[in-house]
C-alpha positions in Angstrom: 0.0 0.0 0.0 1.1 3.7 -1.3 2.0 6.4 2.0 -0.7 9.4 1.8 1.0 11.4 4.3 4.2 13.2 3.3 5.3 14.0 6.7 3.8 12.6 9.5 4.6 11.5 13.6 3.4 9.0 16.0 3.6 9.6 19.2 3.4 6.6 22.3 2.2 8.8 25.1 3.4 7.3 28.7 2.9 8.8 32.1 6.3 10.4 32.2 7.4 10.4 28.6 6.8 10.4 25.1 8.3 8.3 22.2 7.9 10.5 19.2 9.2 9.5 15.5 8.4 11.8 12.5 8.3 9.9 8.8 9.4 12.2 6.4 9.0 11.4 2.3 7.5 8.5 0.0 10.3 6.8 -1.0 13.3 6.1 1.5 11.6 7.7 3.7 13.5 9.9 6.3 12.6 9.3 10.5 13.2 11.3 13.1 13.3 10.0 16.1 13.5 11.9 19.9 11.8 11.2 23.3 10.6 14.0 25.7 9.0 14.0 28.8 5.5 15.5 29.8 6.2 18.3 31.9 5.1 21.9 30.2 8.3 22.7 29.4 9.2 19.5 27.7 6.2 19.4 26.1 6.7 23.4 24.4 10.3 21.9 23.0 8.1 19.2 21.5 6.2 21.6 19.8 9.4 23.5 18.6 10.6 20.6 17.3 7.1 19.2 15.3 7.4 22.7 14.2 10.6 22.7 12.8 10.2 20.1 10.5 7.3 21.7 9.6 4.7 18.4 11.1 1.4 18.9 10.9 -0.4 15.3 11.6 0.2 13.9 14.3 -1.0 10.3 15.8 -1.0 9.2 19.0 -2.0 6.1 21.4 -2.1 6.3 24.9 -3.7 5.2 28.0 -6.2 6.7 30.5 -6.4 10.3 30.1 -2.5 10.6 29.7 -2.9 12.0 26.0 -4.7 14.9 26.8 -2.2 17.3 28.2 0.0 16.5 25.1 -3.2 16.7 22.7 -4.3 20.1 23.8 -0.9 21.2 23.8 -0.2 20.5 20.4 -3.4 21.9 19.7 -3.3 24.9 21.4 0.4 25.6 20.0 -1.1 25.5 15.8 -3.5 27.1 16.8 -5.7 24.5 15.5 -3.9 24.6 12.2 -3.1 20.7 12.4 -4.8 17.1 12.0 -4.3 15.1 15.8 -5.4 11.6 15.8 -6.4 9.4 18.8 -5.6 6.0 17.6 -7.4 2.9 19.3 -4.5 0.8 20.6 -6.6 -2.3 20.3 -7.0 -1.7 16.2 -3.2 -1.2 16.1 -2.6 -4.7 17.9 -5.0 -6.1 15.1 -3.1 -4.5 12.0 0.2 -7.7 11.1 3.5 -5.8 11.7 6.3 -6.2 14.3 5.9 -4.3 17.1 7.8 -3.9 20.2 8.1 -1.0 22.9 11.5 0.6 21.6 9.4 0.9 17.9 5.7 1.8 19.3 6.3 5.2 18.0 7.4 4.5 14.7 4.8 1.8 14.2 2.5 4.3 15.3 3.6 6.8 12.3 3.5 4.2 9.8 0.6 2.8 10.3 -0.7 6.7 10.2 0.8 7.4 7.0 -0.5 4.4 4.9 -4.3 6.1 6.5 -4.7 2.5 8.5 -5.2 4.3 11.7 -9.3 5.3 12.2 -9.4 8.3 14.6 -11.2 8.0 18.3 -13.7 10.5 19.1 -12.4 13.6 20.5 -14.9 16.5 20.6 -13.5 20.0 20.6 -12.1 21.8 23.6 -15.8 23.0 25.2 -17.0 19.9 25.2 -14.2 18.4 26.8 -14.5 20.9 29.4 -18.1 20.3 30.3 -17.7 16.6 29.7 -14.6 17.3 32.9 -17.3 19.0 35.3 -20.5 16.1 34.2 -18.4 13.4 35.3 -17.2 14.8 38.0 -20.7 16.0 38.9 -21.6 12.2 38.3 -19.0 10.7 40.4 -20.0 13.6 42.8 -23.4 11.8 43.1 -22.4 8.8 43.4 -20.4 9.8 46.5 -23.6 11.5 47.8 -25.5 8.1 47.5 -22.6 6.5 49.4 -23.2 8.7 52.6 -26.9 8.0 52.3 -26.2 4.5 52.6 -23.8 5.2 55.4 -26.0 7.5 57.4 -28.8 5.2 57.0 -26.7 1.9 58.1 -25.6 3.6 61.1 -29.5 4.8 62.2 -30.4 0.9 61.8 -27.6 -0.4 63.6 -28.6 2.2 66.8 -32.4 1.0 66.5 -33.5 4.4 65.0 -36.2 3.8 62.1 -36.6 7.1 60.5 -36.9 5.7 57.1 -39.8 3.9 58.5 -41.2 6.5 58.6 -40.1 9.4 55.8 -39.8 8.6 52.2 -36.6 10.3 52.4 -34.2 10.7 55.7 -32.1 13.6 53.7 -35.2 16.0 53.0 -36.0 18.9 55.2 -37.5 17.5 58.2 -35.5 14.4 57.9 -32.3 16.9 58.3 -33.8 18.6 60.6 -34.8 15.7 63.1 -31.2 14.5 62.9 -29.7 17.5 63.1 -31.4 17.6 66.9 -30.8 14.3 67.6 -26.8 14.8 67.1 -27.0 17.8 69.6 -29.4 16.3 72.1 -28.4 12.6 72.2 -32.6 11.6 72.1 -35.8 13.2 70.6 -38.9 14.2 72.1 -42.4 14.9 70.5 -42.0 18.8 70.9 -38.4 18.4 69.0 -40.3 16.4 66.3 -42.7 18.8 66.1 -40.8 21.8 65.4 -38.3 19.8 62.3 -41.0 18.2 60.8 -42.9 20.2 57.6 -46.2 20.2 57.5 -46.7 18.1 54.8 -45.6 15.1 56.3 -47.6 12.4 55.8 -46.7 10.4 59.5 -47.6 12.8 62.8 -44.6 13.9 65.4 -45.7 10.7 67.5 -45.1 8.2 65.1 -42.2 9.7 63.5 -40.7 10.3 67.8 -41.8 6.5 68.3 -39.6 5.3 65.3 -36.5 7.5 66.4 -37.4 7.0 70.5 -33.8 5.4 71.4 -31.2 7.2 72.5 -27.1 8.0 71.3 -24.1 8.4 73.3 -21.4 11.3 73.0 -19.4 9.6 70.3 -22.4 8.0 68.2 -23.8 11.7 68.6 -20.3 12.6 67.2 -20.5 10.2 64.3 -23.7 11.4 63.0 -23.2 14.7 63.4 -20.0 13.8 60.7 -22.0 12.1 58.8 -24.6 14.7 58.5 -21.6 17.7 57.4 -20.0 15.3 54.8 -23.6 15.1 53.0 -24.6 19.0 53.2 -20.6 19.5 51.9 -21.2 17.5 48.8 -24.6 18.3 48.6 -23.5 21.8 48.3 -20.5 20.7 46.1 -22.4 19.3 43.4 -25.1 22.6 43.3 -21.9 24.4 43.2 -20.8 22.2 39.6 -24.5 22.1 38.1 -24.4 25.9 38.5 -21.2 26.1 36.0 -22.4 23.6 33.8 -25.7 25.4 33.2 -23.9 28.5 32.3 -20.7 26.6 30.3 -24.2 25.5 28.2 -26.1 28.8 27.6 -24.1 28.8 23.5 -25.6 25.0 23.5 -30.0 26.5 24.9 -31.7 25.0 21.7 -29.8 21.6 21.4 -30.6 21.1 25.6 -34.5 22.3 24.7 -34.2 19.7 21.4 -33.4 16.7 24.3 -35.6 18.2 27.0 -38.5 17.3 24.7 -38.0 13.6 24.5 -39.9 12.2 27.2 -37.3 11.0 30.5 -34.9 13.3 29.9 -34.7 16.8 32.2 -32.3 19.7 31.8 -29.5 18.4 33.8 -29.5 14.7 31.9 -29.6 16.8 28.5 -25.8 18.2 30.0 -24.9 14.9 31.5 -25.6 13.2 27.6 -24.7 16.9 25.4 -20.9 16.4 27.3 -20.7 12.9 26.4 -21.3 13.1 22.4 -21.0 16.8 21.8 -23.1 19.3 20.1 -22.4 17.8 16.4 -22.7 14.1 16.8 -23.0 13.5 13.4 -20.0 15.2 12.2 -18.2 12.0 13.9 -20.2 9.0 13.7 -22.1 8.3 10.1 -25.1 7.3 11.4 -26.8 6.4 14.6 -26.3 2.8 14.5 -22.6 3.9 14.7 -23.1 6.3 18.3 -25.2 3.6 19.8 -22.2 0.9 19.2 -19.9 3.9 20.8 -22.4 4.1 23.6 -21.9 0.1 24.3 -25.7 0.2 23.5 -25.9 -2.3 20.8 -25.9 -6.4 20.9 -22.0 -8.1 20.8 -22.2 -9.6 17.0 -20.4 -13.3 18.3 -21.0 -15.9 16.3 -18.7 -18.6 14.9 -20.2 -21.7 12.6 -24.0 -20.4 12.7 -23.6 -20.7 16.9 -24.0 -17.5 18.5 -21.8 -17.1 21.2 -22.9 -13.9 22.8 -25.0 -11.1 22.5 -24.1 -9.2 25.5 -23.4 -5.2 24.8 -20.1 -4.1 24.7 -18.5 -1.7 27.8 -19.0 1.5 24.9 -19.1 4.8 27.5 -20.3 4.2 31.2 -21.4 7.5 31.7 -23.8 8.3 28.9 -25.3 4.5 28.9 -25.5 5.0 32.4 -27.7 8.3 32.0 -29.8 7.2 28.9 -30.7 4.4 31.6 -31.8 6.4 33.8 -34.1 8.7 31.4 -35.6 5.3 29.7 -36.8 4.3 33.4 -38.3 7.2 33.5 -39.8 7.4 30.5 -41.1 3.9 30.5 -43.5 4.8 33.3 -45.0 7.9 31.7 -48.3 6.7 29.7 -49.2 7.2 26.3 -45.3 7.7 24.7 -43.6 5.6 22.0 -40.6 4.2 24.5 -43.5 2.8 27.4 -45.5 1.5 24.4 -42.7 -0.6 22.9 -41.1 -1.8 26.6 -44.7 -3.1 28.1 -45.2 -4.8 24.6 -42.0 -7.2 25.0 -40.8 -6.6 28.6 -42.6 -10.1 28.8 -40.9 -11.9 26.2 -37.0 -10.2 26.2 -37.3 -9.6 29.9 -36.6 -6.1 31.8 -32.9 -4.8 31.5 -32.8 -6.2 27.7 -35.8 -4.0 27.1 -34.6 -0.5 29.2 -30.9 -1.1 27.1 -33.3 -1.0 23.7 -35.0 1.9 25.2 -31.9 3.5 25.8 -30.6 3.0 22.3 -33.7 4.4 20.7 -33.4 7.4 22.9 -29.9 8.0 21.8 -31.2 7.7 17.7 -33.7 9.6 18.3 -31.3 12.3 20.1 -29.1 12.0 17.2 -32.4 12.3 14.7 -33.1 15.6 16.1 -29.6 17.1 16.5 -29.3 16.2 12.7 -32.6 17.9 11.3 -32.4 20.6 13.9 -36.1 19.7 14.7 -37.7 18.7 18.2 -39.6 15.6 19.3 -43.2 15.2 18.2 -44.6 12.6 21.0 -47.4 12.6 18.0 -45.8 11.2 15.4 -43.4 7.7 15.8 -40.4 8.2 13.6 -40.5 5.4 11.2 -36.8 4.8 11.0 -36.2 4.6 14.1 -39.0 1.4 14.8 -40.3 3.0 18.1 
């Protein structure tokens, strides 16, 4: 196969290091071959020396998040004037060639100057950024839920029932009750009273019967600790909503487009807009293609007319995780395509088989929308996507 790429480098991106190699010429080919390390300083001689010989594609494989500080560097130093490339490592390992550590770099460039290397998805710079604060918002509510769990173990193992009780021990009167019951040790009807709201449904002698016992100075201690680490993270992830729903105002119509599909609320429109960007289709052909990326589609396995497997690949955690989410939802609103279709074969494929198909026609339809600039018609059932 003929080069396409006159000058090229590949780049294996370590923790500490880079191996770079720059192929330079069709035939007899000249290669450059130097290794820097990652600090900011190294990392501006790097760019010196791409710009010196005058390289403007650029290939790179990498693992975890390692490749972005060089990525946006190189980026930020062309001012965008260049072609970066993400390569998947597992496609390299699957492409016949001798490989070794001392040559990743050079294999690297090679394979990116025959064009054998397909690019990963990497959305532009504000994307990234939100997609930095919606997973840490995520992992932020995660942590939130953990404390729940804690708080709540600890009330059961002292004999307090409070979520006997409340729907919710971390609402307002829930906080309120155990806010007194850290400073007072025990709970009387009158301190019931005065936390709970008036809309709660059980009366300040039931809820005082369920939370009767009584703490010492150190369990007092321990709840009170556990109380502070879920109003601090509580407040921390207000705190990173807030920013994402201002780092979102240039993106209003495409979070209104997704707000329209039934199941899915402002904040899951920026959980899933920082997960596939603004222009999915400017990166993945069709929608097929950004439900396979998702890890929402059935594992094609089949060997001698046997199929092996069908289970869905890992794809991206964090949208599949949110598109989830919004299909339980929507699956127990009446009178929408996504409930009709999941109570017509929840029976027959069973539940989670039926919220992941839910979840993938969500994500076409997102991508329908984004594409035609239109929003959803709960009126109409779009034909090509078999809702």
């Amino acid at each position: 196969m003929d080069p396409i790429l006159e000058c090229c480098c590949g780049l294996d991106v370590h923790k500490d290091m880079i191996e770079a190699c720059i192929i330079q010429g069709f035939e007899n080919p000249e290669k450059l071959q130097q290794q820097f390390l990652t600090t900011p300083a190294e990392l501006q001689r790097f760019n010196e020396w791409l710009s010196a010989a005058d390289c403007r594609y650029v290939a790179m494989e990498s693992t975890g998040v390692y490749w972005r500080p060089v990525y946006e560097s190189i980026e930020s130093y062309f001012d965008g004037d260049c072609f970066l490339l993400v390569a998947n490592a597992h496609q390299m390992r699957n492409l016949p060639g001798r490989k070794s550590d001392v040559k990743d770099a050079e294999w690297i460039a090679t394979l990116f100057q025959h064009g054998l290397l397909d690019p990963s998805f990497v959305p532009e710079r504000t994307i990234r950024d939100l997609r930095e604060f919606s997973r840490t918002y995520k992992n932020a509510v995660s942590e939130r839920s953990r404390c729940i769990n804690r708080l709540e173990k600890f009330l059961q193992t002292h004999g307090f029932k409070l979520s006997s009780v409340l729907s919710d021990i971390t609402n307002d009167s829930g906080i309120r009750i155990l806010t007194t019951l850290s400073e007072k040790g025990s709970l009387s009807v009158d301190d019931v009273e005065k936390a709970r709201s008036r809309n709660t449904k059980h009366s300040a002698t039931e809820i005082q019967s369920a939370v009767c016992g009584t703490l010492t100075a150190n369990e007092r201690f321990l709840l009170a600790d556990f109380l502070e680490q879920y109003q601090v993270i509580s407040r921390h992830i207000e705190k990173i909503l807030n920013k994402m729903k201002s780092m979102v105002e240039p993106y209003q119509k495409l979070i209104e487009q997704m707000d329209s599909i039934v199941g899915i609320d402002i904040t899951a429109s920026i959980l899933i807009l920082a997960e596939i960007s603004d222009k999915p289709q400017a990166y993945f052909a069709n929608s097929a293609k950004l439900c396979s990326w998702a890890g929402l589609s059935p594992r094609n396995d089949q060997s001698a007319g046997k199929i092996k497997s069908k289970k869905i690949m890992p794809g991206n955690p964090y949208l599949k995780s949110v598109l989830c989410q919004c299909a339980r939802i929507a699956v127990r609103a009446r009178k929408n395509n996504f409930s009709v279709w999941y109570w017509s074969h929840r029976a027959k494929v069973g539940d989670k088989k039926c919220i992941i198909a839910v979840s993938r026609k969500m994500l076409s339809t997102i991508y329908y929308l984004f594409a035609n600039g239109v929003f959803y018609n709960t009126d109409v059932a779009l034909s090509h996507l078999r809702i």
